[in-house]
N, C-alpha and C positions, 0 to 999 in steps of 0.2 A: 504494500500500500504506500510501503514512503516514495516508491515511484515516481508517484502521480502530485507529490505534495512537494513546494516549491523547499528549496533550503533556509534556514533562519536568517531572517535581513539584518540583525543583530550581530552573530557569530559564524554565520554562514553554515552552521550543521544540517546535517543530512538527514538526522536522528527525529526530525520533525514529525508528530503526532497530531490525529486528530481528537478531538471531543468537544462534542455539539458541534455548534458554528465557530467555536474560537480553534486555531493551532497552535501548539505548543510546544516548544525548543528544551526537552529536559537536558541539557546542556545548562544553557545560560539562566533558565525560565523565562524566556520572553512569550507571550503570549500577543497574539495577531489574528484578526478577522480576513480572511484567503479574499484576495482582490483590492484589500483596502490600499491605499497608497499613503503611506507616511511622507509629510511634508520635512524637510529639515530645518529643525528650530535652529539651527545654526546659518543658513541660508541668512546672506546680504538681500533684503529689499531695500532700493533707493527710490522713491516717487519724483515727480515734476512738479512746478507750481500747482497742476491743474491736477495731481495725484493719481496721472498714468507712471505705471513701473517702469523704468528705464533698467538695461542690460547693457553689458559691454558691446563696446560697437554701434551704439544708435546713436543718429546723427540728431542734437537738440538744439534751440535756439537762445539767443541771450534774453529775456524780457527786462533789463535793466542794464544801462550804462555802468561800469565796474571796472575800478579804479586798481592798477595794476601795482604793487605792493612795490618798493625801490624801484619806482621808474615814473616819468610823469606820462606815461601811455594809457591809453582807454579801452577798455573793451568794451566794443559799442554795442546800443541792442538792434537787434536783429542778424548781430553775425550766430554765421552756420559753424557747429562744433562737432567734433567726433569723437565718442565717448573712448577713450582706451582702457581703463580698467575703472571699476568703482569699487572704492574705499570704503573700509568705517572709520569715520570718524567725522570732526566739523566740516571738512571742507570734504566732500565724500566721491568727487568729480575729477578724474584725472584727467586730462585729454591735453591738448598743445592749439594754439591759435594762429591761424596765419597772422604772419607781423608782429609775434608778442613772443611766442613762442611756449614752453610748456606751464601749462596751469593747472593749478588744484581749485576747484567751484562746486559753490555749496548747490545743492539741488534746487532748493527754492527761488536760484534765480535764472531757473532753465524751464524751457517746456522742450518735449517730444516735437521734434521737426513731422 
């Protein structure tokens, strides 16, 4: 029967049982309803002003003029950005600017292009 039953998402054992609706990993004891999809409470969400999820790689916009930290340059609104990785922490927006070059931006002053 343990064939047919997936291995523990947990510890990854084989040893996986059923009873009732729940499976059970007598290994670790993890207990799991078959098909559920566990989200990762450790998972980075970053939203936009407008509180769509932004991912690495999407291209967002400036919605406010932003003033570039040891430099009298502007980041103006309406420039195009391209997300390269997102961060935790304040400034949670890694990406680079034409003409400025790499920047850390807080989400709230971006939307989803």
């Amino acid at each position: 029967m343990s064939d047919t039953l997936p291995p523990c998402p947990e510890c990854n054992s084989s040893y996986v049982y059923e009873d009732s609706n729940l499976l059970i990993c007598p290994e670790c004891g993890h207990e799991w309803i078959q098909g559920e999809v566990k989200e990762d409470p450790d998972a980075l969400i970053v939203k936009d002003a407008n509180g769509t999820v932004l991912q690495d790689g999407d291209f967002v916009t400036l919605i406010k003029d932003l003033k570039v930290k040891g430099s009298s340059s502007v980041a103006k609104v309406g420039t195009k950005v391209k997300i390269n990785r997102l961060v935790d922490g304040d400034h949670n927006i890694d990406c680079k600017i034409d003409g400025i070059g790499a920047m850390m931006l807080k989400s709230e002053f971006v939307k989803k292009a």
